[in-house]
N, C-alpha and C positions, 0 to 999 in steps of 0.2 A: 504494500500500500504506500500512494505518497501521500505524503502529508503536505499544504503551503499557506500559506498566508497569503490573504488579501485584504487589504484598506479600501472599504467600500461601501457598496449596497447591497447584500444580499439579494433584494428582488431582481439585482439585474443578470445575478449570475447564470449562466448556459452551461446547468447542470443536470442530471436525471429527476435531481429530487432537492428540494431545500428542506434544511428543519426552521420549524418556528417554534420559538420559543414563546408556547402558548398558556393561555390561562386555563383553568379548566374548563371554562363555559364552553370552551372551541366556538364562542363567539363572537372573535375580535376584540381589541382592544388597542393597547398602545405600544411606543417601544417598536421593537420586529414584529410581534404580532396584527398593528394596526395596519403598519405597510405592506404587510404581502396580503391582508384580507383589501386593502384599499386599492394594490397595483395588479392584485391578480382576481381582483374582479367578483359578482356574486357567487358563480359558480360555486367559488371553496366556502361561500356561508351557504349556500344550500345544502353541499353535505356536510357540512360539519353539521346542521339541524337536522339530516336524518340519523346521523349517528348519536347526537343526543336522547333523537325522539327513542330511539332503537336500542342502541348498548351501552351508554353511558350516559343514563337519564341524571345520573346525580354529578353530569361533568366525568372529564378524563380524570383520572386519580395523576397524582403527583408520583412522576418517577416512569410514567408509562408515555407509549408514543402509539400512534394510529396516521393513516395515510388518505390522505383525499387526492381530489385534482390537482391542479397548479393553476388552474383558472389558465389566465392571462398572461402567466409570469414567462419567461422563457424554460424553464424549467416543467419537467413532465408532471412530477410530483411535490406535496407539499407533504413532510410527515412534522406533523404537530404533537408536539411532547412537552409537561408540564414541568417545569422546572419548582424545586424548595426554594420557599423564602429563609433567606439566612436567618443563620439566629449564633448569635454570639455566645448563649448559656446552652445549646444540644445541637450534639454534633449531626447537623441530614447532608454531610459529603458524600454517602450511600447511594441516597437520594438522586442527586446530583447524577452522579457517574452511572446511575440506574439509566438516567434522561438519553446517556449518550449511548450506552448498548442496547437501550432498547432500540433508540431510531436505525441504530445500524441490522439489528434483527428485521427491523420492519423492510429495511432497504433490500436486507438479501430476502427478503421475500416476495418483492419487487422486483427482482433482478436487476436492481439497480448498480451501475459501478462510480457514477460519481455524485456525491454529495456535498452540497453547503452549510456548514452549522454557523450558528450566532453564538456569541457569548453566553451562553445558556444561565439563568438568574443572575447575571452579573449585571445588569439594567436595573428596572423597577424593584427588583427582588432582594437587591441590596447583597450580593455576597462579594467581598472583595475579588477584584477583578485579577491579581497574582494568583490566589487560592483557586479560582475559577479554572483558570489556565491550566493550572497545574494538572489540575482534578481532571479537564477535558481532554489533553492530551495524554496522561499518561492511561487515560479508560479507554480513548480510540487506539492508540496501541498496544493495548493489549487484550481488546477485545477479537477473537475470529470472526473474521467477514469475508465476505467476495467483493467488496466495496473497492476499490481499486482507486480512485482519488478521493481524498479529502480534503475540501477546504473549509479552513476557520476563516469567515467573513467577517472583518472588524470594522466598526462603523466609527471608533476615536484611534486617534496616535496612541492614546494611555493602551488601550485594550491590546492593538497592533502589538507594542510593544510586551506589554504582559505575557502574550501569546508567542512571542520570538524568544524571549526569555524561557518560557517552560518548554518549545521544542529545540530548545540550543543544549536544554540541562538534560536533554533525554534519555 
């Protein structure tokens, strides 16, 4: 697998599949989750509503990921996975690193080989964006997959950076 970095926008990447770093409603919101529900069009909220109405009436649980369209986006697929809100007094780094092997089991069941992730709770979620890094990379590498590229899409210089830092210390 490669691994690379890029300083950007995740919705624009021409990938198989993007992750969003979603809430549980898979309703949209803010952060990555508002822009790929906003540039990739209704589509991804219509199934993210049948899969509410369907398998995940109480929302996606936290730590799991599920796969819709990609709408709009250039990308095929969108797999939406809930990321922990930090918490400074219990450790959910579990949690966390759950977010990233699962979207990668969902992608090889997609046949998917390249993917986009975002910073996964290191946004609204508040978990420091080093810790973030660390926890992302070292769970896609060592997770098995068929996934054959992967990129972390970082939308600040800080994150950019935090993420060059954990795949330098690999």
């Amino acid at each position: 697998m490669q691994i690379t970095l890029v300083q950007g926008d995740i919705t624009e990447q021409q990938v198989d599949a993007v992750v969003n770093a979603a809430n549980s409603s898979l309703l949209g919101g803010g952060g990555v989750d508002g822009a790929i529900h906003r540039k990739g069009g209704p589509e991804i909220l219509e199934e993210c509503r049948r899969l509410r109405a369907s398998q995940y009436c109480g929302g996606l649980p936290t730590g799991q990921a599920v796969a819709t369209t990609a709408g709009r986006l250039p990308a095929r697929w969108v797999i939406h996975t809930v990321g922990p809100v930090y918490s400074a007094s219990e450790d959910r780094s579990e949690l966390l690193a759950s977010c990233y092997r699962e979207s990668l089991r969902v992608a090889d069941q997609l046949g998917v080989r390249s993917v986009a992730f975002p910073a996964v709770s290191a946004g609204i979620y508040g978990w420091p964006m080093e810790d973030a890094a660390r926890i992302a990379v070292r769970t896609v590498r060592a997770t098995a997959t068929t996934v054959q590229d992967v990129r972390f899409v970082l939308f600040t210089p800080d994150a950019y950076e935090a993420f060059g830092k954990a795949v330098g210390d690999g």
